[in-house]
TORKOL-840628 format. One record per residue (C-alpha): z, x, y. Coordinates in steps of 0.05 Angstrom, whole numbers, padded with zeros to 5 digits, always signed. Each point is the difference from the previous one (the first is absolute). Layout:
<nodes>
ZXY
...
</nodes>
This chain:
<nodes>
-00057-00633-00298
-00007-00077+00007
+00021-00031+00062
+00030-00078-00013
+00001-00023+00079
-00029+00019+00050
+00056+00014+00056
+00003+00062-00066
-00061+00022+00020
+00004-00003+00080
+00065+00041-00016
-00035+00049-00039
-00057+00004+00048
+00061+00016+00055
+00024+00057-00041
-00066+00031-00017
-00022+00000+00083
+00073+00028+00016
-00020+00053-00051
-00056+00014+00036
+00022-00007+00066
+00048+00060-00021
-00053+00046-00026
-00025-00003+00069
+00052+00010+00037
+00017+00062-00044
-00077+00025+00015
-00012-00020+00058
+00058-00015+00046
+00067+00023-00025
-00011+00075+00031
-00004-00031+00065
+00078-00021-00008
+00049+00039+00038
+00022+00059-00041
+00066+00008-00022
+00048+00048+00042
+00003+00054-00064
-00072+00000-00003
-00013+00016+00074
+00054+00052+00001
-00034+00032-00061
-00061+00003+00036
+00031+00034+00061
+00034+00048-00044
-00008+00069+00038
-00027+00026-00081
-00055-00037+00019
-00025+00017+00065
-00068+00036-00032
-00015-00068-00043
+00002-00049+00061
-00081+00010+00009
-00015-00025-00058
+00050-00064+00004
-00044-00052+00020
-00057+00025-00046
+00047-00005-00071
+00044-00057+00039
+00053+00040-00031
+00055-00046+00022
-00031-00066-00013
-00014+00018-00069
+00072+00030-00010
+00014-00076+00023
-00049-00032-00049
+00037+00050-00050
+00062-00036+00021
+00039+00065-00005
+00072-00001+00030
+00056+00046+00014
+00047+00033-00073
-00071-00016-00049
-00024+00048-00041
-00075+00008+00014
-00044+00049-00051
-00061+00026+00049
-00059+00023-00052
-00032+00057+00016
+00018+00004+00072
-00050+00051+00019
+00023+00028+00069
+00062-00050+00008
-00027-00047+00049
+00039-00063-00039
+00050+00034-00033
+00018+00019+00080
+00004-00081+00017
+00029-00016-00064
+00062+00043+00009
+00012-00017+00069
+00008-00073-00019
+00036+00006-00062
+00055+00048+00032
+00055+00046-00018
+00019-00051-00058
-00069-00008-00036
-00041+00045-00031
-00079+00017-00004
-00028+00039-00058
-00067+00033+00004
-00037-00007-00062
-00043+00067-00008
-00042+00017-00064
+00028+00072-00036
-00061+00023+00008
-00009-00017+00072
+00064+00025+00029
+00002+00077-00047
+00031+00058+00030
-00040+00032+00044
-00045-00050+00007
-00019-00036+00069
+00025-00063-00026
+00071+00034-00015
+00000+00017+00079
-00021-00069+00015
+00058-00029-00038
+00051+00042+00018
-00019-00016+00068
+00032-00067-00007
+00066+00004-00036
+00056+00030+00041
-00029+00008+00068
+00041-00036+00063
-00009-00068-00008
-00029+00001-00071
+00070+00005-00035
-00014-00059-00038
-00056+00025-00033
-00012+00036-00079
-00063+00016-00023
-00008-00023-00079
-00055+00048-00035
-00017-00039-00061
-00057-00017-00052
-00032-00054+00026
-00006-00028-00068
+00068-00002-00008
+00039-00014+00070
+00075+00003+00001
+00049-00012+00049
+00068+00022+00010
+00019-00079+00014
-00047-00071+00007
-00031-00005+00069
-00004-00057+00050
-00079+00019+00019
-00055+00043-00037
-00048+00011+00058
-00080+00036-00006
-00042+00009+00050
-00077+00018-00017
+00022+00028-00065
-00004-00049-00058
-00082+00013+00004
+00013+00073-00024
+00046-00017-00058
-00058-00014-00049
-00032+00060+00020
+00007+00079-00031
+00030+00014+00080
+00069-00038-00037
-00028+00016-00072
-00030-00069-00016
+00065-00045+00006
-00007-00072-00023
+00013-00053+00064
+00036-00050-00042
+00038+00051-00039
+00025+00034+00064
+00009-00068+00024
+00052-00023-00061
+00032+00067+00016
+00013-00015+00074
+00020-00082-00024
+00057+00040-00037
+00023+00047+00056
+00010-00054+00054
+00065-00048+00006
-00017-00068-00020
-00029-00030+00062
-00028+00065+00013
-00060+00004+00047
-00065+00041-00026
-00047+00009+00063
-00068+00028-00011
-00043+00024+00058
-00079+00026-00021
-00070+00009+00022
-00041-00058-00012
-00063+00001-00053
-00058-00044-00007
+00014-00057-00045
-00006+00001-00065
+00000+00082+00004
+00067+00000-00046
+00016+00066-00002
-00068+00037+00001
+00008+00025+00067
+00071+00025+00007
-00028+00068-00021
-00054+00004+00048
+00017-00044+00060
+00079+00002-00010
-00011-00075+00004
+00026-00056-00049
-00024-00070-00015
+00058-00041+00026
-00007-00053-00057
+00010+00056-00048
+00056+00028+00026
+00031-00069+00008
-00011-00014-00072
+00029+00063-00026
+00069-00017+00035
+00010-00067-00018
-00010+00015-00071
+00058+00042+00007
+00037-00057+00018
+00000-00002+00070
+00000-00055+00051
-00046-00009+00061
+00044-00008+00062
-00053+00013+00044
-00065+00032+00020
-00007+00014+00070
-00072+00017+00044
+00041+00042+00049
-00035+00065-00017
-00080-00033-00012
-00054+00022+00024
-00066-00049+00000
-00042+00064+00031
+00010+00035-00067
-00052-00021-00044
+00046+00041-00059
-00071+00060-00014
+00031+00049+00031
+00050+00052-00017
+00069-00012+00025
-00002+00077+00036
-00075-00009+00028
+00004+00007+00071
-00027-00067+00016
+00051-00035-00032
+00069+00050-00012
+00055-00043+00032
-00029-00054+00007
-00016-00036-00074
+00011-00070-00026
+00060+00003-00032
+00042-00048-00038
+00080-00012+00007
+00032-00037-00067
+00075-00006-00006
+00027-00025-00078
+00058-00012-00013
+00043+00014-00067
+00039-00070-00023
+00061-00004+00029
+00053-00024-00057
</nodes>
């Protein structure tokens, strides 16, 4: 792009350091903003009184913030595993929104441990916003277009035979098509080494953040944000996610796309 004066190019200049100044603000200061009145109520919520340890460890509430969830969305919570954010996100989105857990068939068969786990959340007190959505992950379907498609340490196993070898940017376009237009995609993993791609998701349960990053844009994602909340510079990313040295505590990466609005 050619620039004819120069007052042009101080202007751009202005808009390219307000676009930075926003990235960090989103990863570095924006958590530190008072929360909003439905958030801190969710995290009160009596349902939660056995996940309150672990609260300022997954900064539960300042990423439901980041999220920018709000009361009546529809959130989809991707293999929720024992319920610790499908617990927040139903206490903020209330008696007039809606969370779906996303479980894989296979996952959640009868019988099977992960059955018990999902059942778990749907219909107990204070979880009567909740369904649990068994599906093919190669194939997700929704009974209506959500506001937010939230993962947490799970896109890293997709490409692996744990999920049976899903493509990222395949699964990717699938979740561009289930959210609302301005719908919010938020993707929480373990951090690789660079340039690692995907060699280690297998081994390490780690993912190279570029790649990931890649693999959702092509979908046709935007890049609201990327926020640091969650790093961790003592993690030099060799180390299995569940060795003891490390478990709880990795470098992980926050991004939150967004679907165009129209």
């Amino acid at each position: 792009m050619a620039f004819l004066v120069w007052d042009d190019r101080i202007m751009t200049m202005r808009n390219a350091v307000s676009a930075a100044v926003i990235t960090l603000l989103a990863s570095s200061v924006a958590y530190a903003a008072p929360l909003a009145d439905y958030i801190s109520s969710a995290m009160t919520a009596p349902i939660r009184q056995g996940d309150r340890a672990d609260d300022s460890r997954r900064h539960g509430a300042e990423i439901a913030a980041l999220a920018g969830i709000k009361p009546s969305e529809r959130v989809a919570d991707f293999l929720p595993g024992g319920g610790y954010w499908t617990r927040i996100f139903s206490g903020i989105v209330g008696s007039e929104g809606k969370v779906l857990d996303i479980w894989p068939a296979g996952m959640v068969a009868p019988g099977s441990k992960g059955e018990t786990r999902m059942k778990a959340l749907i219909g107990a007190p204070g979880l009567e916003n909740v369904a649990a959505v068994p599906d093919d992950l190669a194939h997700l379907t929704l009974p209506a277009p959500v506001d937010v498609f939230f993962t947490s340490q799970n896109l890293h196993d997709l490409p692996t035979p744990f999920l049976g070898n899903v493509d990222i940017t395949a699964f990717s376009k699938n979740v561009f098509d289930l959210l609302k237009p301005g719908g919010r995609f938020v993707v929480i993993d373990h951090v690789a080494a660079p340039g690692t791609g995907l060699s280690e998701t297998n081994t390490l349960h780690r993912i190279d953040p570029a790649i990931a990053k890649k693999a959702i844009l092509s979908a046709g994602f935007s890049l609201k944000f990327e926020s640091k909340l969650l790093s961790n510079p003592e993690d030099d990313h060799h180390l299995k996610v569940f060795d003891p040295a490390i478990r709880g505590k990795t470098d992980q990466f926050i991004f939150v796309f967004t679907k165009p609005a129209l």
